[in-house]
N, C-alpha and C positions, 0 to 999 in steps of 0.2 A: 504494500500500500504506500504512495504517494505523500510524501510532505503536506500536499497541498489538503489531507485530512486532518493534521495535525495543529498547521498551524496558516492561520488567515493572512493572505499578501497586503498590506496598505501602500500605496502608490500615489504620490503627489506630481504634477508636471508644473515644470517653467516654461512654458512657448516665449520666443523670442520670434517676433518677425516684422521683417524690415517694411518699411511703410513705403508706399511708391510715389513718394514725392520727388520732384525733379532736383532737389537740392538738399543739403544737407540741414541739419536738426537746428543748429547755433549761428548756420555761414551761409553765404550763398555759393560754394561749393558743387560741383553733379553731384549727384549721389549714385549714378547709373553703373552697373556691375562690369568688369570687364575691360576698364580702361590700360592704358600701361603705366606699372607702379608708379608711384607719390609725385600723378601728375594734376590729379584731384585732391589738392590741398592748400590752404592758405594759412596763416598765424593764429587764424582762431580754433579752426580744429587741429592747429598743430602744438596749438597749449603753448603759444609763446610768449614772452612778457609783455602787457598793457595791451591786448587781443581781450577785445568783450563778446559777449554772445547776445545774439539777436533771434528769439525763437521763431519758428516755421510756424505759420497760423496755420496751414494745409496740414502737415503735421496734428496739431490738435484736431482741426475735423477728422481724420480721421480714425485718431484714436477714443473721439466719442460717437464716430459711427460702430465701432467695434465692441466698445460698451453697450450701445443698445442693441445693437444685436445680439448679445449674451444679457442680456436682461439685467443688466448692473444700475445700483445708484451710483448716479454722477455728482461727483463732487463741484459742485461750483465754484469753491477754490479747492488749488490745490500746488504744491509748495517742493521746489526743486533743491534736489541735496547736492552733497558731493559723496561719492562713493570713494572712498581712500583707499587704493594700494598701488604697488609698486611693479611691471610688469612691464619688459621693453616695447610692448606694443599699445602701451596706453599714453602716450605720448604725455599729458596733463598732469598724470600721477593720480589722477582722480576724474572716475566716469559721473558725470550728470545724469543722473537718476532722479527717482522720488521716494519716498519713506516713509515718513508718517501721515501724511498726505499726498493717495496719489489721484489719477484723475479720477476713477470709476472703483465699486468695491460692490461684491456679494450680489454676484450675479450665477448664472447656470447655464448649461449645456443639457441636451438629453439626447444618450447614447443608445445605439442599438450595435450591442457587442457582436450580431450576430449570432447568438445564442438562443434565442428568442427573448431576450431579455434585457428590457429596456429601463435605462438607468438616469438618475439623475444626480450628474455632476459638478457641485459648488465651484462655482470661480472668487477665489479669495479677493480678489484685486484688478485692477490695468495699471500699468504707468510704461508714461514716456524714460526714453533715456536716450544717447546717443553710444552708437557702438565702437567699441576698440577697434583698433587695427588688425590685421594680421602678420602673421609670423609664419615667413618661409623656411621651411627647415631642409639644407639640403644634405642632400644621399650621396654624396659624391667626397662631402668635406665636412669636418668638424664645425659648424659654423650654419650660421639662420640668418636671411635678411629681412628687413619688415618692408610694409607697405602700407602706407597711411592714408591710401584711398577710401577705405571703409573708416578711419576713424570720423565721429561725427555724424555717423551716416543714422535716419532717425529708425526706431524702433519704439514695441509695445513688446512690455514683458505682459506672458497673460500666466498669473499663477493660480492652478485649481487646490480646493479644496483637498485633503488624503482621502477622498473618496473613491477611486480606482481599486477595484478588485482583484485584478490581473492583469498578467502582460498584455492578452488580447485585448480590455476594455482598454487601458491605454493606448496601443496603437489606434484602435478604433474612436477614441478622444482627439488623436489628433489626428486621425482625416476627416473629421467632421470639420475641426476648426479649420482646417485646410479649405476645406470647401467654404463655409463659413467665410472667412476672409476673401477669396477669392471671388466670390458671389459680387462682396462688399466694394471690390474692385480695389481695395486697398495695401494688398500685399499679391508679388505676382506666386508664392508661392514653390521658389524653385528652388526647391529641400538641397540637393548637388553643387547650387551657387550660393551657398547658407541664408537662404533669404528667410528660410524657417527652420529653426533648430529648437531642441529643448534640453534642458535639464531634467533628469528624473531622479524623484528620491525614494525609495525603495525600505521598507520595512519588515520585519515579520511578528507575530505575536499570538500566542497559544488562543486557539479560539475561547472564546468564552472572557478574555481579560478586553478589559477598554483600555488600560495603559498602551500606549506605545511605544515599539521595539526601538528599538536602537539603529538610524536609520542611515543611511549610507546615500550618497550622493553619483549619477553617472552625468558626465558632462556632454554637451558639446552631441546630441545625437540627431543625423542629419538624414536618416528616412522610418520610413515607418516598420522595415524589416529588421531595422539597429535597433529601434525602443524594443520591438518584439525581443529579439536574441537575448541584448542586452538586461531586460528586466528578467528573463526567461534564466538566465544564469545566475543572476547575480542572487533570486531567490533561492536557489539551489545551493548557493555558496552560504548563505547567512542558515538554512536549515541545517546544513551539515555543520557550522558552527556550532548552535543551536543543541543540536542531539549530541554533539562529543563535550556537551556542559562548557565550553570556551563561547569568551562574550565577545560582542560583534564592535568593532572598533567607527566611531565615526568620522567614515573620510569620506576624500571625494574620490572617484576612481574613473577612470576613461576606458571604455572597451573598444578591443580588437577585432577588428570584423575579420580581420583571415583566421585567427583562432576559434572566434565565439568568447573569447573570455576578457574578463575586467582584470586591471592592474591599477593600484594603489600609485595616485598622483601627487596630494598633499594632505593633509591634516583639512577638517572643514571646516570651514569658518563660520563664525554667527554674526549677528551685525555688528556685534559691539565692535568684532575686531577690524570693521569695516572704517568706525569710527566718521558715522554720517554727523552730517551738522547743512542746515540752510545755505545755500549756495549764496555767498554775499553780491553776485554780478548779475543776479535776476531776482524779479521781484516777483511775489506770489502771484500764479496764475489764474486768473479771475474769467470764469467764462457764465455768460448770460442766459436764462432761459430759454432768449430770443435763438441765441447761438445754438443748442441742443434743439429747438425746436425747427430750426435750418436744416440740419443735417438729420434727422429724424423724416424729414419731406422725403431728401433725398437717396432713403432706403430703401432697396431693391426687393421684390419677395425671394425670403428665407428659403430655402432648400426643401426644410420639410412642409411648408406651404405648399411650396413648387411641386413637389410628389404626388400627396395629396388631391392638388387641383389637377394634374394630369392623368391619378387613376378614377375621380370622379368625374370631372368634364368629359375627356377625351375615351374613359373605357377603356383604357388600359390598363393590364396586368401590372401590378407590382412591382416585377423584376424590371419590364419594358419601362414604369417611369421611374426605377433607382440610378437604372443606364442613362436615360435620357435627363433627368434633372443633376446626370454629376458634376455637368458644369454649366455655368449658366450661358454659355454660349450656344449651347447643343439645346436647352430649352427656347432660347428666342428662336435660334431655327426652326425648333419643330412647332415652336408658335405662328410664326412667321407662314412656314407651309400651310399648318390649318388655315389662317383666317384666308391665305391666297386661293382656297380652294379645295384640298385635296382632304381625301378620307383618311380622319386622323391613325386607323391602325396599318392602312397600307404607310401614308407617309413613316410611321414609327416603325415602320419593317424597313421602310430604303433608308431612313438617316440609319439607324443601326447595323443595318449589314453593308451598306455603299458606303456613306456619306462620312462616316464618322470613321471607319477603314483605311478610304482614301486620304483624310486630314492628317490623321495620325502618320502615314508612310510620306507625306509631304512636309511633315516636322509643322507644320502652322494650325491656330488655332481656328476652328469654323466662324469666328469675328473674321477673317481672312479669307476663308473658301471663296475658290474659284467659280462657284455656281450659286446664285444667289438662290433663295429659298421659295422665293416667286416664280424660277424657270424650271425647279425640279416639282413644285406644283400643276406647273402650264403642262408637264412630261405627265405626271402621276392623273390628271385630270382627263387627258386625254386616253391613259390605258382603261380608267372606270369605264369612261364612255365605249370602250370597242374599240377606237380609233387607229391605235396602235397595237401592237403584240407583245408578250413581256418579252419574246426575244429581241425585236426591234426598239423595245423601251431601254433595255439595257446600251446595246451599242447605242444609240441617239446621247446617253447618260454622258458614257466615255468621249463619244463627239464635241460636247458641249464642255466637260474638262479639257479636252484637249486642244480644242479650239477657239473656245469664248464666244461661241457664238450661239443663238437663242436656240432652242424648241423647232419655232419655227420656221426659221433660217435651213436648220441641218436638214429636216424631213423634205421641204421646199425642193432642197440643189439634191438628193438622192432618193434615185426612182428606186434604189430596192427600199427604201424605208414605207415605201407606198402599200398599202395593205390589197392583197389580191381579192379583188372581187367578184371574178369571172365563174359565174356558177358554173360553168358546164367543165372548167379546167380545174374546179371545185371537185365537183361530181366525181371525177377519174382520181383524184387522190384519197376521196370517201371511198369508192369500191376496193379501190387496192388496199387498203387500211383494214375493209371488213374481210378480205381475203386471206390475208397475211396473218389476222388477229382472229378466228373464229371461235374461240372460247369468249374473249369479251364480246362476241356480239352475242352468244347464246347467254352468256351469265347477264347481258343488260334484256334480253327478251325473256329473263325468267324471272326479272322482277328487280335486279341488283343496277340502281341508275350511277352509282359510282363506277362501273367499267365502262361508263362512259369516256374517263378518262382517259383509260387503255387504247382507245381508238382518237381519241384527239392528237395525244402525243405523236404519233407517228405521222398523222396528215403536215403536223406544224413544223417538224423535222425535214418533212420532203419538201415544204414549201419556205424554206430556210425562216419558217417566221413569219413569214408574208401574208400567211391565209389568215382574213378575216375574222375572226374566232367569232362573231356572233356570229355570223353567217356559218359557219362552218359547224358550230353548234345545233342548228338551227336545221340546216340539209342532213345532217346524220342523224338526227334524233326524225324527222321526216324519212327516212329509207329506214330505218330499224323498224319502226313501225308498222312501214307499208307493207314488208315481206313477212310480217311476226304471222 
């Protein structure tokens, strides 16, 4: 039997993620990812002497749009520290942070681990801060170079509650807020370029005690497969502590992703040894009703809205709108098709198996696709009617990726896209079909109208697609009859 009968996981996350303002937290500064090292810098994010800071108003919207989206009270004021220590990549010596007042506090999340089990997870807190630098370490030479393009750069730490139960509800905590954010438009979300990362603090404690265990800290984890691993070990490591009567030390520890396993980085720190105090260079930040009630306008519908409205409006299954509402680009689209026309479970069969397919092998988001949402409805409108054939509907698809041109531009300039409607050239592909197939025309003359099908395929096949299908429905189900 498992640990996990023994004794109950408690799990706290720190989300950090970078906010997508076009400048940095204090400067006017990029902030944009990717540039060549410490060519994104000035005196003020580089902590030089008699450099003041100037805060990002875009910035603050967006970190109390990400308050109301996790249902937090917001602070009206709320009061920027200084974060003390000492690290070659913190250029200041001390991060600008919040503490005792940060912007938004006591808000929630509600998870579905997947499990069937759907959970509600306390968010302690939001605050602003600006991010350290980085630190290159290279493999070649004894020796690390920094890069002070991320220093400065703005951010929201989002800390939850110890309400996580396990590895899986954590991972599955933060692809929600993943989504969540990204909904929001306010973080682009790309875990690989640290624009979201977390800390996790990890504990264990004999079920039935409310105390809590002794907790241990994992740094710096940058997809959702690393929290999984990472929390997944590290509970294993504190049970086996645990059972051999040896106590659980509190640090912070970094995991290896080629191993699976954690190694012990420093002692963990509490705040005191942080040693916050009021940042003397900014004055407490005061924001308005008026101001929350601004960017509260400008709030997108929520995810689990989004699902909701599209398995009761549109009648779609479950799964079809967890696909479709996982990002909010792939729902305007499939909003977009509806309202232009098309039968919302066919369209939610093309964006799913075509459209969303095609985006993802072209690396860009469907805010980008090459086919707007209006020309694959003008396509999908025309198959309801008869117009066209699904095999003809397909290539016309690929036509219009490939060439930018409409609907009805493609079908216009090619005569094979033209549907055959020649009854009598009709006819000879119906004989040959009940010739070739005489078990489905006895199984559809004995009462079975599904072998209907058996006998459509092969007409559609010989007429590469071209034949008519109502028509062709229409003359074969007329000769099965005749001769029944």
């Amino acid at each position: 039997m498992g640990f996990e009968s023994r004794y109950e996981i408690v799990i706290g996350l720190e989300v950090h993620a970078h906010l997508k303002t076009s400048s940095k937290l204090f400067c006017a500064c990029p902030a944009a990812f990717g540039a060549t090292p410490n060519r994104q810098v000035c005196p003020v994010c580089l902590g030089l002497p008699g450099a003041l800071p100037v805060l990002n108003r875009q910035a603050v919207a967006f970190a109390v749009r990400a308050a109301l989206a996790l249902r937090c009270r917001i602070n009206l004021t709320s009061v920027f520290a200084r974060k003390n220590y000492f690290y070659p990549d913190l250029p200041k010596g001390y991060q600008i942070s919040q503490f005792d007042l940060p912007v938004a506090e006591q808000g929630y999340l509600d998870i579905d681990s997947g499990e069937n089990d759907r959970r509600r997870i306390g968010i302690t807190r939001i605050h602003l801060e600006d991010d350290a630098g980085k630190s290159v370490h290279l493999e070649t030479e004894d020796a690390s170079l920094l890069d002070y393009n991320r220093s400065g750069v703005p951010l929201i730490e989002i800390v939850s509650e110890p309400d996580l139960r396990s590895p899986v509800e954590a991972a599955a905590y933060m692809r929600l807020l993943r989504q969540v954010l990204r909904y929001l438009d306010i973080c682009d979300g790309n875990m690989e370029e640290g624009s979201l990362r977390c800390d996790a603090n990890l504990s264990l404690r004999p079920f039935g005690q409310e105390a809590f265990g002794t907790r241990t800290e994992l740094k710096n984890l940058n997809s959702f497969k690393f929290v999984e691993r990472a929390l997944s070990y590290e509970a294993r490591r504190h049970a086996a502590l645990l059972d051999a009567g040896q106590a659980v030390q509190q640090e912070t520890r970094l995991f290896d992703s080629h191993t699976g396993e954690t190694h012990s980085m420093r002692g963990k720190e509490e705040s005191h040894d942080y040693r916050y105090f009021p940042d003397p260079d900014l004055a407490p930040l005061t924001v308005s009703d008026e101001f929350v009630e601004t960017q509260r306008r400008k709030q997108p519908e929520m995810p689990w809205d989004a699902r909701l409205r599209v398995e009761t409006d549109y009648e779609l299954p479950s799964q079809d709108a967890l696909l479709l509402t996982a990002e909010r680009s792939s729902l305007q689209y499939l909003d977009r098709c509806i309202r232009a026309g098309a039968q919302p479970k066919r369209a939610a069969n093309w964006i799913m198996a075509d459209v969303l397919r095609d985006a993802k092998e072209t690396g860009g988001d469907l805010a980008d696709f090459p086919l707007s949402p209006e020309e694959l409805a003008n396509l999908l409108v025309r198959l309801e009617t008869g117009n066209v054939s699904v095999p003809i509907a397909k290539a016309v698809y690929h036509d219009m990726l490939r060439t930018g041109q409409t609907v009805d531009a493609i079908i216009a300039a090619n005569p094979n896209y033209q549907l055959m409607s020649d009854t009598d050239e009709l006819v000879k592909h119906i004989e040959t079909a009940m010739q070739t197939n005489p078990q489905a025309v006895d199984s559809y003359r004995a009462g079975n109208r599904k072998a209907l099908g058996a006998l459509i395929g092969p007409i559609m096949r010989a007429t590469k697609g071209q034949a008519d299908p109502v028509l062709v429905n229409r003359l074969l189900i007329e000769r099965l009859e005749k001769d029944a």
